[in-house]
C-alpha positions as CSV (number, residue, x, y, z in Angstrom):
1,X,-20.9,21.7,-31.7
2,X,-23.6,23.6,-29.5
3,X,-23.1,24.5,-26.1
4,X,-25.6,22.3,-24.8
5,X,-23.9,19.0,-26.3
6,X,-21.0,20.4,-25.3
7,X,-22.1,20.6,-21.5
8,X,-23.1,17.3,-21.8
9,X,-20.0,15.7,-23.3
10,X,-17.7,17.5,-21.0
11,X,-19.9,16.9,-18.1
12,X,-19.7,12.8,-19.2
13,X,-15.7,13.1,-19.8
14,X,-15.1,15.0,-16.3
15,X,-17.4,12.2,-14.8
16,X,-14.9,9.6,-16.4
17,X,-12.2,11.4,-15.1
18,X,-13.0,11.7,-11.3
19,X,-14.5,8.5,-11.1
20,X,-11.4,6.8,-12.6
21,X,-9.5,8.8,-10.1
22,X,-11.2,8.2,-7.1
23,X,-10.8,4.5,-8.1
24,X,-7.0,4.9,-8.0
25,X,-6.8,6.2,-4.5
26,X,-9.1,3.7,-2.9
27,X,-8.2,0.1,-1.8
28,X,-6.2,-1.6,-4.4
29,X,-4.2,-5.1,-4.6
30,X,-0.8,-5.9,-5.9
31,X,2.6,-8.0,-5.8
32,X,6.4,-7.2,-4.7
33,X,8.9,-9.1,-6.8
34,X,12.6,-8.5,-5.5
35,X,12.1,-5.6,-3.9
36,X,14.9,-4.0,-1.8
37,X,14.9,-1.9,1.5
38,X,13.7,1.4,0.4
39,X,11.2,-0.1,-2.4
40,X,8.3,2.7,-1.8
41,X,4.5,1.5,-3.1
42,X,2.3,3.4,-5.0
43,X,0.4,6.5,-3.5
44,X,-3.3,5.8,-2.1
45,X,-5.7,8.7,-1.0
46,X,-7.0,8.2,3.0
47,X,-9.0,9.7,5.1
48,X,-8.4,8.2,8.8
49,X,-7.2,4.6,8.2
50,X,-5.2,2.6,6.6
51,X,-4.3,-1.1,6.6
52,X,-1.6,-2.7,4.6
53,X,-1.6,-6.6,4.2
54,X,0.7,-8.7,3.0
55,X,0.5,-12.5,2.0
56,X,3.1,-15.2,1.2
57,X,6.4,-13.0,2.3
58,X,9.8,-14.5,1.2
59,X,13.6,-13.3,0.2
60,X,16.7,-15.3,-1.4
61,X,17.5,-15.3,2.2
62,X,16.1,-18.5,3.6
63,X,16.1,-17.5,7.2
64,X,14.4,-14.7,6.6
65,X,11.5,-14.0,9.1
66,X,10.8,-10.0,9.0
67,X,9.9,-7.4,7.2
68,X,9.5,-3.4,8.9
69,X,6.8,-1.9,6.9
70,X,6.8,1.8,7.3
71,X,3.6,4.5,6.5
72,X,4.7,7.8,4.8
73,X,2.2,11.0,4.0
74,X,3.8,11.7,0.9
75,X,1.6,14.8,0.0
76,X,4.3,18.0,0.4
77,X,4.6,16.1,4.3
78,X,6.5,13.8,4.2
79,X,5.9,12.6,7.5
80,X,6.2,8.7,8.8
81,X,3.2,7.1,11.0
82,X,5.9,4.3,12.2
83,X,6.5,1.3,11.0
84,X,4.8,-2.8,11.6
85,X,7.2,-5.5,11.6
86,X,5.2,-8.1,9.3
87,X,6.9,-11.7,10.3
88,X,3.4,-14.2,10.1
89,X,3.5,-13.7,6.1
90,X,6.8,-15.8,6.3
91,X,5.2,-18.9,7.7
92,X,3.8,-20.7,5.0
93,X,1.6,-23.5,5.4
94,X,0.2,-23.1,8.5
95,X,-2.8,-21.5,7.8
96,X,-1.4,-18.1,8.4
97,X,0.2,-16.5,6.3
98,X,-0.8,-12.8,6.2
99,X,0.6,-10.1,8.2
100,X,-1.2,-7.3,9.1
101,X,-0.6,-3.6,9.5
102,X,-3.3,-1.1,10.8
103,X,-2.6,2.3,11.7
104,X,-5.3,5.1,12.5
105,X,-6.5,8.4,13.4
106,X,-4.5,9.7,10.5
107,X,-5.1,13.1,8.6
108,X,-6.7,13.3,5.1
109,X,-3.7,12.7,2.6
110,X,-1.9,10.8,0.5
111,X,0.3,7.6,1.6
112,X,2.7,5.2,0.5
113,X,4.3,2.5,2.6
114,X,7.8,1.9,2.4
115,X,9.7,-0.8,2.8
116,X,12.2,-0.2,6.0
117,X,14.1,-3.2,7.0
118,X,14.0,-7.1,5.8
119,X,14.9,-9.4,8.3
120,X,16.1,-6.4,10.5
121,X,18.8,-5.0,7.7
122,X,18.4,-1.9,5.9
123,X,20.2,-3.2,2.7
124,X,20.2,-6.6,0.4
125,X,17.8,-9.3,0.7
126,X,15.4,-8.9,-2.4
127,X,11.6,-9.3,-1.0
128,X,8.6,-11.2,-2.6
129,X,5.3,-11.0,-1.6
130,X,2.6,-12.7,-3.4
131,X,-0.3,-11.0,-2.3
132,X,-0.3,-6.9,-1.0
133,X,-3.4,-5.5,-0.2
134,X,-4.3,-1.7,1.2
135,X,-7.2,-1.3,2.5
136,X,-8.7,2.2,3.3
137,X,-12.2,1.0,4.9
138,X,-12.2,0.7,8.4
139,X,-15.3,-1.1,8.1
140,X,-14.2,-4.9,8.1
């Protein structure tokens, strides 16, 4: 192969790469089937802001009206931004239903969010949540 095609086929590849990587880090959508206290998310890249949302909360706990979701810079930090009691996302069917947690003014790293307490108890209580969405643009 000549260094010219080469150029351009490692240029493409490396293109592939840091696109599909940058798409990792940014907003992204998912579930939480019987999760436990502790249960960490996956890591997200962010700049300033983040805001974590989650729809349709429940446990096998019936009475169950919380959930402490805490915001850790997991990048050699280790360092947590607090943590948002989510309790709206347990209120199903009154047009609700989403609890929302923003925090700003954060340093460029990378996050997860953790989950700290159900229902105020650090252990048991397996947590579903039908809809989880991060969002890293401030501009909504």
């Amino acid at each position: 192969m000549n260094a010219k095609r080469f150029g351009i086929v490692f240029g493409a590849t490396l293109a592939a790469i840091i696109l599909g990587t940058t798409q990792a880090y940014a907003s992204w959508s998912s579930s939480i089937s019987g999760a436990l206290t502790g249960f960490t998310s996956r890591e997200w890249a962010e700049e300033s802001y983040s805001e974590i949302n989650f729809t349709r909360c429940s446990t096998e706990f019936s009475g169950a009206e919380s959930v402490d979701v805490e915001l850790i810079r997991v990048d050699g930090v280790n360092k947590s931004y607090g943590s948002k009691r989510f309790t709206a996302c347990f209120t199903w069917g009154d047009g609700v239903e989403t609890s929302t947690g923003v925090w700003n003014s954060l340093p460029a790293g990378d996050y997860v969010f953790r989950i700290k307490l159900i229902n105020g108890d650090s252990s048991g209580n397996n947590l579903n949540v039908n809809s989880v969405f991060v969002d890293t643009t401030k501009v909504d």
